[in-house]
N, C-alpha and C positions, 0 to 999 in steps of 0.2 A: 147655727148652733151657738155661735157667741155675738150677741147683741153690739152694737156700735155704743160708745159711751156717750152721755150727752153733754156735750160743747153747746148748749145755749151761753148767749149772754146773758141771762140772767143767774144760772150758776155763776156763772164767774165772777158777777157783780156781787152776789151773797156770800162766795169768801172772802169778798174782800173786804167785807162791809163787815163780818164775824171776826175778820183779822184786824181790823180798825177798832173796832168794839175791843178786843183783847189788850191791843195796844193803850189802851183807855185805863184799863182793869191793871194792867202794868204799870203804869204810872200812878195810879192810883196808890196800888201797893206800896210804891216807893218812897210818895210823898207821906204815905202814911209811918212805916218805918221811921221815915228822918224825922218830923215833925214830934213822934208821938213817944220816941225811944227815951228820950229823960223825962217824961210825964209817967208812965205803962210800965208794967211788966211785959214779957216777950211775950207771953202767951195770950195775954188780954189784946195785945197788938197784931198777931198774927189769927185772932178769932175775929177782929175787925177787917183787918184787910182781907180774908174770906167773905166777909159778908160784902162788902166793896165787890169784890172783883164776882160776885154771884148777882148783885143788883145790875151791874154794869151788862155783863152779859148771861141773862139768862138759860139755866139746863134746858129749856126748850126747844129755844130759838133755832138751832142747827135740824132739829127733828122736825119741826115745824115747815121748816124751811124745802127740806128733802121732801115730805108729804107733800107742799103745794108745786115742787118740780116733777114728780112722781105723776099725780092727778093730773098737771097741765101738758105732760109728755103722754099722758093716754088719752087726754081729751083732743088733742093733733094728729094722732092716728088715726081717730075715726072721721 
């Protein structure tokens, strides 16, 4: 009735690899902030560090990620 969760290494490598990717996107932000704060308005600086931390890790990637563990967790069952 309730499924066992999947403990592959490869999840576990792909948070960690999304949480590294974020770590990126964070620093990204910040050097952006420091750097950019007596050049920029806030708003013009905080519409670049969005754009930064959306290139660095893209809205797919996690969903992508889940579908190819998804498919390779039902291709090992049969």
């Amino acid at each position: 009735m309730y499924p066992k969760g999947n403990n592959f290494k490869f999840y576990q490598d792909s948070l960690k690899f999304i949480a590294f990717m974020a770590g990126i996107a964070v620093a990204g932000l910040a050097g952006t902030f420091y750097f950019m704060l007596e050049y920029d308005t806030v708003y013009n600086i905080i519409d670049k560090s969005v754009s930064f931390i959306t290139i660095t890790v893209p809205p797919a990637l996690p969903a992508a990620m889940t579908v190819g563990t998804v498919y390779a967790t039902n291709r090992l069952k049969t």
